[in-house]
N, C-alpha and C positions, 0 to 999 in steps of 0.2 A: 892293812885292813884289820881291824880289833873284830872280838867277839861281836858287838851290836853289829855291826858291818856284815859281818859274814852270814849271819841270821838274816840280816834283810836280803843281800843278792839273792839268800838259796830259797826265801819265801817271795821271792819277785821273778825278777828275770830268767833264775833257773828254773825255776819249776816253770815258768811258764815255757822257755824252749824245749825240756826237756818231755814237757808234752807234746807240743807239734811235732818233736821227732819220733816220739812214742807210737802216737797216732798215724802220722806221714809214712813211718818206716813198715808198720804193721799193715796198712791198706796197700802201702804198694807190694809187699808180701804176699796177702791174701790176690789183689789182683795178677800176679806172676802165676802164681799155681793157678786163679779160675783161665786163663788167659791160653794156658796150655791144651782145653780141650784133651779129647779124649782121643786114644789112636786109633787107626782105622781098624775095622773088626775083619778080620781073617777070617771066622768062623763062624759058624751059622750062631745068632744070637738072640740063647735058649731063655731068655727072663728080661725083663727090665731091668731089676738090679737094686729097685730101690729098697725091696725090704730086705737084701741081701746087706745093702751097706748100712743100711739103720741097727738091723743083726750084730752087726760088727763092731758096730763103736760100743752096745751096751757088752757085748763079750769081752771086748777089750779092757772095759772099763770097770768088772766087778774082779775083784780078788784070785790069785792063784796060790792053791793049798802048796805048792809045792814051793815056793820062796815067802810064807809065808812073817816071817819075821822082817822081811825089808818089803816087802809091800805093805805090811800093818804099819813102818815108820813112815813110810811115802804118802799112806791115806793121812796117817795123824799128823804131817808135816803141812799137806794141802788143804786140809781142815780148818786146821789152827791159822793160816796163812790166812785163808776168808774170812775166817771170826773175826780177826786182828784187824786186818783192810775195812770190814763195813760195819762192823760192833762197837769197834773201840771211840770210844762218844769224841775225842778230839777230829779225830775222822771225819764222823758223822756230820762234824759242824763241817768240815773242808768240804764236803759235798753236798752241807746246802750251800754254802757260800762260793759255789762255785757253778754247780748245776738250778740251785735252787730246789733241789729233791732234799727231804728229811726222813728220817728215820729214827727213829730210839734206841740209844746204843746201852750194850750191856755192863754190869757193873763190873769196875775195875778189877776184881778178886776173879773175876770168871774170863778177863781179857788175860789175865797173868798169868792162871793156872794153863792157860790153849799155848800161852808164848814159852816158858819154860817146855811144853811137852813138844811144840817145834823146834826149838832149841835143841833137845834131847834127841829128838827123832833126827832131825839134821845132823846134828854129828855120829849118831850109828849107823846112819846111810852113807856117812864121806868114810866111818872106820872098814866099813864094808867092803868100798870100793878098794882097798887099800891091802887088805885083811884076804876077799875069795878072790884066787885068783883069774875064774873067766871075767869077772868084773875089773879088777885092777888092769889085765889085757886088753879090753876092750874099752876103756878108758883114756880119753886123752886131756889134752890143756884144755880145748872147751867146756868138758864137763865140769873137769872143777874149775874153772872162772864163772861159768854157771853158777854151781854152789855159792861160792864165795858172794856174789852180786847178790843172790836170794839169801844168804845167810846175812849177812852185815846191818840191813836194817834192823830185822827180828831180836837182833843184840842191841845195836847204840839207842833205839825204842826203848827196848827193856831198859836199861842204862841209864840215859837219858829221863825215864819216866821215875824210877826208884832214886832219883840226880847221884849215881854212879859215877866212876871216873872223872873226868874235868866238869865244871862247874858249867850249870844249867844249862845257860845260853850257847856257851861252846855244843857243848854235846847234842842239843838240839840241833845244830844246824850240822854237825855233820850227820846224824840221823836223816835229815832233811837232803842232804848233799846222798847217802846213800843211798835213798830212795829214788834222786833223778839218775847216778845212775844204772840203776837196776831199769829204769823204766827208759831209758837211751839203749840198755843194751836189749832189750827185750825183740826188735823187729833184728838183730845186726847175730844173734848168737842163738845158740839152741833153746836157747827162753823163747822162743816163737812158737813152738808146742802150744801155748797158752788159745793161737786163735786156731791154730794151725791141723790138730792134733784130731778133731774132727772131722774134718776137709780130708786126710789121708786115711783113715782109716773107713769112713764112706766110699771114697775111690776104689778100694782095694775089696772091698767084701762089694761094690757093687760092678766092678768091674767081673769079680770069678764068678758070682752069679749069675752074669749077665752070659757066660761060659759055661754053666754048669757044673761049678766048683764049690764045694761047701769051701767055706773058709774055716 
């Protein structure tokens, strides 16, 4: 299989399966967790729960001063992630020409300055892990195959897009091969977070509420 060859499978067939497993693997995910229901209540049950768990997710989800330097790479890593995904104009076209939705994508200097700062922030979040050690402890192989999966695009992109490393069309399509899969592993590995991450922390703040527990 040459370069032109391998560019067509991973803008054909791969991406196309690499969706339906995307999609297949994340709904049947989502449906396992709604599927579980709630246990039965033991104790007289003090609140509904629902602005308990809504509480939660926005607490969980603004900044803590006390790790503040790897949460600021974690914001500007998932930041830069979005910009890149639904700004960057080749993109933009994949998503009319696929959905038929358009949007206006940002200029290339302002896609590259978000991609380097991901790039940077990703690798002081994997030196970290490495570096303190309750993180390096609590750390296993899923995490970093995590990283690695969410790292590798944001690179052979960059690469790819600046024609870095191997010549055009090569680089392109293992960009392309990177992206499916990061998007196969996303429903099978802790990259499930992404639909996931909502759903359990609602559970959890509406569940203590529902108990009479600040979270």
């Amino acid at each position: 299989m040459n370069e032109i060859e391998l560019l067509t499978w991973a803008r054909g067939p791969g991406l196309f399966w690499a969706t339906v497993i995307m999609f297949f693997g994340l709904t049947l995910r989502l449906f396992e967790i709604l599927s579980l229901g709630r246990p039965k209540e033991l104790a007289e049950v003090r609140d509904s729960g629902v602005r308990d768990g809504w509480m939660l997710i926005l607490k969980r989800s603004l900044p803590e001063l006390k790790h503040w330097k790897y949460i600021t790479a974690s914001y500007i890593f998932h930041i830069g992630l979005l910009v890149i995904i639904f700004f960057f104009i080749p993109h933009t076209q994949l998503f009319r020409d696929i959905f038929g939705v358009f949007w206006g994508g940002w200029p290339n200097f302002v896609i590259d300055f978000f991609a380097v700062l991901s790039i940077a922030a990703m690798i002081y979040m994997l030196a970290a892990r490495f570096y303190d050690p309750a993180r390096r402890i609590l750390s296993n192989l899923s995490d970093y195959f995590a990283w690695l999966v969410t790292f590798l695009p944001i690179v052979t992109g960059y690469m790819a897009f600046h024609r870095l490393g191997m010549d055009y069309t090569t680089m392109l399509a293992v960009h392309i091969l990177s992206v499916e899969l990061l998007m196969i592993s996303l429903p099978i590995s802790k990259l499930s977070h992404v639909v996931t991450f909502a759903l359990a922390r609602y559970y959890t703040g509406s569940n203590n509420g529902r108990r009479g527990i600040t979270s």
